[in-house]
C-alpha positions in Angstrom: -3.0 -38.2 69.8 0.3 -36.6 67.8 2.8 -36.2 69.9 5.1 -33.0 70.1 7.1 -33.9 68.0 5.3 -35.2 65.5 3.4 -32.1 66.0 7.0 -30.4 65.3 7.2 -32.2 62.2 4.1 -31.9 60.7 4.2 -27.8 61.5 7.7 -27.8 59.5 6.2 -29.7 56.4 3.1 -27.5 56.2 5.6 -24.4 56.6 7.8 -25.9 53.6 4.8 -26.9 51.3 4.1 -23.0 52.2 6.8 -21.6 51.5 7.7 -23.8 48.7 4.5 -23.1 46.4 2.3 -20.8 47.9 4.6 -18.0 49.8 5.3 -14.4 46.8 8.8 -13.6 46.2 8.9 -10.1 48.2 6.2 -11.2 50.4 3.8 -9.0 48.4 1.9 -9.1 45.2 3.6 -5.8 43.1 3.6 -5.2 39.2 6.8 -3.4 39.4 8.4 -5.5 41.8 10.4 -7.1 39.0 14.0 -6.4 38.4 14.8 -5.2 34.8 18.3 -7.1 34.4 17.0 -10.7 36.0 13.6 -10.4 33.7 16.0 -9.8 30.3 18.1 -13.0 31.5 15.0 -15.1 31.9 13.4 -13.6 28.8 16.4 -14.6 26.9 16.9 -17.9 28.4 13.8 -18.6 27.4 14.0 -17.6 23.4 17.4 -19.6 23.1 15.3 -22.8 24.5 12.6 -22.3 21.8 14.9 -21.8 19.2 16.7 -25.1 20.1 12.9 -26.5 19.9 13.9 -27.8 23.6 10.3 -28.2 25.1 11.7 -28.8 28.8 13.9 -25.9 28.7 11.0 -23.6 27.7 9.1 -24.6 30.2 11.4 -23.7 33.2 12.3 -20.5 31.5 9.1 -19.6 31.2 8.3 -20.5 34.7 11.1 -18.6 36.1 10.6 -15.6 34.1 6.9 -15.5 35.4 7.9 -15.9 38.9 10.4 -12.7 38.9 8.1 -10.3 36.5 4.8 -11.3 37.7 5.9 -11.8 41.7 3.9 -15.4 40.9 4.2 -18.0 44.2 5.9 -21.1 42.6 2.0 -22.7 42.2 0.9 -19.4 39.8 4.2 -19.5 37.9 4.2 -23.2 37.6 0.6 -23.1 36.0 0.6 -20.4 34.1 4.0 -21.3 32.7 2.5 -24.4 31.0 0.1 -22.5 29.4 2.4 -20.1 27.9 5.5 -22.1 27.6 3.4 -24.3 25.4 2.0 -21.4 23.3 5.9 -20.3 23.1 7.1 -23.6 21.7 3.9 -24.3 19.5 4.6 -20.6 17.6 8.0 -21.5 17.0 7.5 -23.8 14.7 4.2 -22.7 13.3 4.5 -20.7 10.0 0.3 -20.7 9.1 -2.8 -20.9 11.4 -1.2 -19.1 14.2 -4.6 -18.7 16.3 -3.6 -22.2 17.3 -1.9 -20.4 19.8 -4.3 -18.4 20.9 -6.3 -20.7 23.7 -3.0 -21.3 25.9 -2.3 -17.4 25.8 -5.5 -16.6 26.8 -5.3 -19.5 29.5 -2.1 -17.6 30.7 -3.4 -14.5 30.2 -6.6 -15.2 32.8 -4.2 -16.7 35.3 -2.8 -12.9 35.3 -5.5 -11.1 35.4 -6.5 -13.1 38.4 -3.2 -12.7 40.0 -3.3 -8.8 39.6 -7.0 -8.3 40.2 -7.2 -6.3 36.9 -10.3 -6.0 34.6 -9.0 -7.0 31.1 -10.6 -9.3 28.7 -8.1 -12.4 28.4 -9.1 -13.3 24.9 -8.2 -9.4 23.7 -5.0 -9.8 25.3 -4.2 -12.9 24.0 -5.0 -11.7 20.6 -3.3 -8.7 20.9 -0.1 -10.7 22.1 -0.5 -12.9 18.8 -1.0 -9.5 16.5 2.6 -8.6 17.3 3.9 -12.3 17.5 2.8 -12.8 14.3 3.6 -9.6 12.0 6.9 -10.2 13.3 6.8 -13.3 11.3 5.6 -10.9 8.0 8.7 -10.8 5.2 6.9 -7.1 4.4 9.1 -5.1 6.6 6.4 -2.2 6.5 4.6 -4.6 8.6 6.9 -4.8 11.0 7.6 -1.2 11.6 4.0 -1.9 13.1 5.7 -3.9 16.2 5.6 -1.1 18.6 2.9 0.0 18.5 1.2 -3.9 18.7 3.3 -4.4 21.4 2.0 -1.4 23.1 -1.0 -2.0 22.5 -1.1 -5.3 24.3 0.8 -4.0 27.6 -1.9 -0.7 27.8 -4.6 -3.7 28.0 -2.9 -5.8 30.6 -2.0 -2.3 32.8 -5.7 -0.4 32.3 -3.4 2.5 30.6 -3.5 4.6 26.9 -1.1 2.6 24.6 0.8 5.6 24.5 2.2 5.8 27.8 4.4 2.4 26.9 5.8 3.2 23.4 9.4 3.4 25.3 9.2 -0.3 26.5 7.5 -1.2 23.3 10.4 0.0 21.0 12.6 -1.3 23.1 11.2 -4.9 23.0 10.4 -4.6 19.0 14.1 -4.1 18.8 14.9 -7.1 21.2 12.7 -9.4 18.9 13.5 -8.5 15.4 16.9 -8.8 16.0 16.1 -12.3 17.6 14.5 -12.7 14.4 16.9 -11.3 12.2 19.1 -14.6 12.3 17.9 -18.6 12.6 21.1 -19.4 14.0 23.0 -17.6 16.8 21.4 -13.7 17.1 22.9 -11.7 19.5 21.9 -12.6 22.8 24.1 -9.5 24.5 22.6 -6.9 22.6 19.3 -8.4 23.2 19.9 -8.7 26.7 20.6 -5.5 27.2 17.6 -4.2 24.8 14.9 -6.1 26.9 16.4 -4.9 30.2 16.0 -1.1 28.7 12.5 -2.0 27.9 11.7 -3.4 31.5 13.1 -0.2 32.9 10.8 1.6 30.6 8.2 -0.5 31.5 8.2 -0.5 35.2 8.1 3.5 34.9 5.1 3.5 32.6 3.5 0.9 35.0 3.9 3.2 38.3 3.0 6.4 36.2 -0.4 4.4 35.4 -1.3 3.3 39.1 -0.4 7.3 40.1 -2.8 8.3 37.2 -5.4 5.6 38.6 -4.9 7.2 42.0 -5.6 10.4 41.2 -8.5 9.6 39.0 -10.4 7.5 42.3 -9.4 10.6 44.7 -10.7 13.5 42.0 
């Protein structure tokens, strides 16, 4: 027999094991729920740690960054931030045979579409993450004026939406990431701050307009 107290204690440490891995930051699971500014921070927090080859450091960036765009509970973000953090770190120092890559972003990438019920194909996600990862890494700067539209290519996958409707947030974020690029030793982390936050903004409306397209669509 437990007595009440015991009972007491045992109720708090299922409440904190709760809370602690399982409860969504908002209370709700909500693709927009992110906040543009904290995102860029994370984001950026986690490209110094990569640059500085600093596997740890990747990880929790990654982790965090998952748990404020993708409203993750701690257990989703801790999961799928192994997954990518390790497909972030591996890339890094990769300069042939990128598809290495490719099994942990798919990993991550089914751990999403999970999380947000949607009906993407992980592996074209994944490969359409690694299409703009990697011409970013192309010296032919033709090939990268084709980051935009890579990049929005891959977020009108993971959103169910025409590519078209995220070119804002994708030439916001090819900006963010060439000039990350543009410099092996200390880019500038204010002005890409400020760029990935402009492209979260732009994101988060091009995600909303696409659930009020969806709407309509399923009440027409």
């Amino acid at each position: 027999m437990f007595r009440p107290f015991r009972l007491l204690v045992l109720g708090g440490l299922v409440a904190l094991i709760y809370f602690g891995f399982f409860a969504i930051p908002g209370g709700a699971r909500d693709d927009t729920a992110f906040d543009p500014d904290t995102l860029a921070e994370r984001e950026v927090e986690v490209w110094k740690a990569a640059k500085a080859k600093d596997d740890f450091a990747t990880y929790i960036g990654v982790v965090q960054m998952l748990r404020e765009q993708q409203r993750y509970n701690w257990f989703h973000a801790i999961q799928a931030g192994y997954y990518l953090s390790e497909a972030t770190g591996e890339f890094e120092g990769l300069s042939t045979r990128f598809e290495r890559v490719l099994p942990n972003l798919e990993a991550a990438a089914t751990i999403e579409r999970d999380w947000r019920n949607a009906s993407y194909q992980p592996e074209k996600v994944a490969r359409a993450q690694l299409n703009w990862w990697v011409t970013l890494r192309q010296p032919n700067l033709s090939s990268r004026a084709d980051v935009p539209r890579l990049v929005a290519e891959d977020y009108g996958l993971r959103y169910g939406a025409d590519a078209g409707e995220f070119d804002e947030a994708a030439t916001f974020r090819a900006e963010a990431v060439k000039l990350r690029e543009a410099t092996k030793i200390d880019p500038d982390w204010p002005t890409i701050t400020k760029l990935l936050a402009k492209s979260n903004r732009a994101l988060r409306t091009a995600i909303e307009r696409a659930h009020r397209n969806a709407t309509r669509r399923r009440s027409s």
